[in-house]
C-alpha positions as CSV (number, residue, x, y, z in Angstrom):
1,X,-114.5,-77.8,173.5
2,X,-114.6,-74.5,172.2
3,X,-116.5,-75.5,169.3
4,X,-119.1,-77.6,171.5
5,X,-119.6,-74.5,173.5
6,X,-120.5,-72.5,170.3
7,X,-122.8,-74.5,168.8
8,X,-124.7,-75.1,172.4
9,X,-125.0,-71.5,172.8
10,X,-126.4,-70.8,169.4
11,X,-128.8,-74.0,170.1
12,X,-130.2,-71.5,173.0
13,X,-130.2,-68.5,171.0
14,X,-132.4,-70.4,168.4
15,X,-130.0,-69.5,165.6
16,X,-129.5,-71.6,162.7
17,X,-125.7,-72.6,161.0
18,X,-126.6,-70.3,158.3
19,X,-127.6,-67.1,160.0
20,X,-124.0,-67.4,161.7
21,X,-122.6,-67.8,158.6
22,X,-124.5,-65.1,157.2
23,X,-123.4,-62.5,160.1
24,X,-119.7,-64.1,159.8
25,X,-119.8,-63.6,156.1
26,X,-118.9,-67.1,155.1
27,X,-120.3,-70.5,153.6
28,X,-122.7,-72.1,156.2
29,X,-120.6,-75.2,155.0
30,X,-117.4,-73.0,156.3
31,X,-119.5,-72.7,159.6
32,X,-120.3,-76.0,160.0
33,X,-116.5,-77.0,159.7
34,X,-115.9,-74.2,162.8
35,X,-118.6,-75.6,164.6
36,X,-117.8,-79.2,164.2
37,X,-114.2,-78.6,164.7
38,X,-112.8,-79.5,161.8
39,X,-111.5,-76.0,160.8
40,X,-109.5,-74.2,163.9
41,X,-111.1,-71.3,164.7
42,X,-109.3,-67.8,164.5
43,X,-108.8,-65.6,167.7
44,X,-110.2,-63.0,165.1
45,X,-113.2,-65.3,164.3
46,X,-113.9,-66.3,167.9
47,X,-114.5,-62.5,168.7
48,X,-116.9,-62.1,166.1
49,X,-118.8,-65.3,167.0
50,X,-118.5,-63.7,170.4
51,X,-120.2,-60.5,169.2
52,X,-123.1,-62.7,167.4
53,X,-123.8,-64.9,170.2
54,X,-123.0,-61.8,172.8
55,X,-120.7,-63.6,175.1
56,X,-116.9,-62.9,175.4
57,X,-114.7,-64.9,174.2
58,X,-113.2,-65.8,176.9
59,X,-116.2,-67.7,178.1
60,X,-115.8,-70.2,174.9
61,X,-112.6,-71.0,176.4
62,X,-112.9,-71.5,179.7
63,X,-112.7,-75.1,180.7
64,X,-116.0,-76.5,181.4
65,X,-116.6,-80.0,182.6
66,X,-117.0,-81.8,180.1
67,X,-118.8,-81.9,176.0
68,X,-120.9,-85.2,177.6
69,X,-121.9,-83.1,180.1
70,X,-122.8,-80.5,178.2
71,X,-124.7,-83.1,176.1
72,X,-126.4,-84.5,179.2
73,X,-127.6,-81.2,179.9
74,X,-129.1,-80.5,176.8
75,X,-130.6,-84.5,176.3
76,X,-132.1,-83.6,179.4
77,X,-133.3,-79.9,178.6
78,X,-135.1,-82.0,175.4
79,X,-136.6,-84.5,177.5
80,X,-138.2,-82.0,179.8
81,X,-139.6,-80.4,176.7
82,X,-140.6,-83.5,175.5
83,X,-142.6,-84.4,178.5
84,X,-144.1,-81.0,178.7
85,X,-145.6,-81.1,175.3
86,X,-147.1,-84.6,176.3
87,X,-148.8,-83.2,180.1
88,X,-149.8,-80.0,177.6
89,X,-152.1,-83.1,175.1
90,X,-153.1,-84.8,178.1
91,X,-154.6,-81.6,179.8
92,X,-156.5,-80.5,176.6
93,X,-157.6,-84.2,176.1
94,X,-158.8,-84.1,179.7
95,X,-160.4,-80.9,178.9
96,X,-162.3,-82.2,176.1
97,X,-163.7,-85.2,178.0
98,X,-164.9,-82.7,181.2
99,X,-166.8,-80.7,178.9
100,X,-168.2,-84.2,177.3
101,X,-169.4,-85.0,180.9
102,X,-170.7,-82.2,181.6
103,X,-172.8,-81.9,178.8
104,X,-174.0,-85.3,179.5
105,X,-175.1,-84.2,182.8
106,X,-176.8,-81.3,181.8
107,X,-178.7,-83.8,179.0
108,X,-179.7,-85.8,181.8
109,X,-181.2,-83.0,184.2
C-alpha cells in the first residue's frame, strides 16, 4: 500500500520515476523497485520520498481503503480528462461550422 500511495502521489505531482530517483540519489531502476514494491522501502527512505513529494510520512502509511480504489479513482480522474479533451474538439468543431454559416449568410445578404 505504501508503495501504491507513492507512486499515486507523484502521478499528481507530475513527476516522472527518474526525477525521484534523481532527488533520492539512486537508479530510476532502484526507484521503480520501491515503487512497485519489490524493494522494501527504508523508514530513512520513506522520509525523504516524504520531503520530495511534501507529505509526511505518516500519510504513506496510513491505511486507506483500498489500491483498487485508489485505481478507481484515478481510472476515473483519466476518463474525465478524456471526455473533456473530446467536449474541448467538439466546441472548436462547432465553432468552425458557426463561422461557416455565418459567412454563408452574410454571402447571401
Amino acid at each position: 500500500m505504501v508503495a501504491d500511495k507513492i507512486r499515486l502521489e507523484r502521478l499528481k505531482q507530475n513527476l516522472s520515476q527518474q526525477n525521484m530517483a534523481d532527488e533520492l540519489g539512486i537508479t530510476a531502476a532502484a526507484y521503480s523497485n520501491l515503487e512497485r514494491g519489490v524493494s522494501d522501502i527504508s523508514i530513512t527512505r520513506l522520509f525523504q520520498v516524504a520531503r520530495i513529494l511534501n507529505q509526511t510520512p505518516q500519510w504513506f502509511i496510513e491505511e486507506m481503503t483500498s489500491s483498487k480504489d485508489l485505481f478507481k479513482a484515478d481510472i476515473q480522474e483519466l476518463n474525465v480528462q478524456h471526455d473533456l479533451l473530446i467536449l474541448q474538439k467538439e466546441v472548436s468543431f462547432l465553432k468552425q461550422q458557426i463561422q461557416v454559416i455565418q459567412s454563408e449568410l452574410t454571402k447571401n445578404k
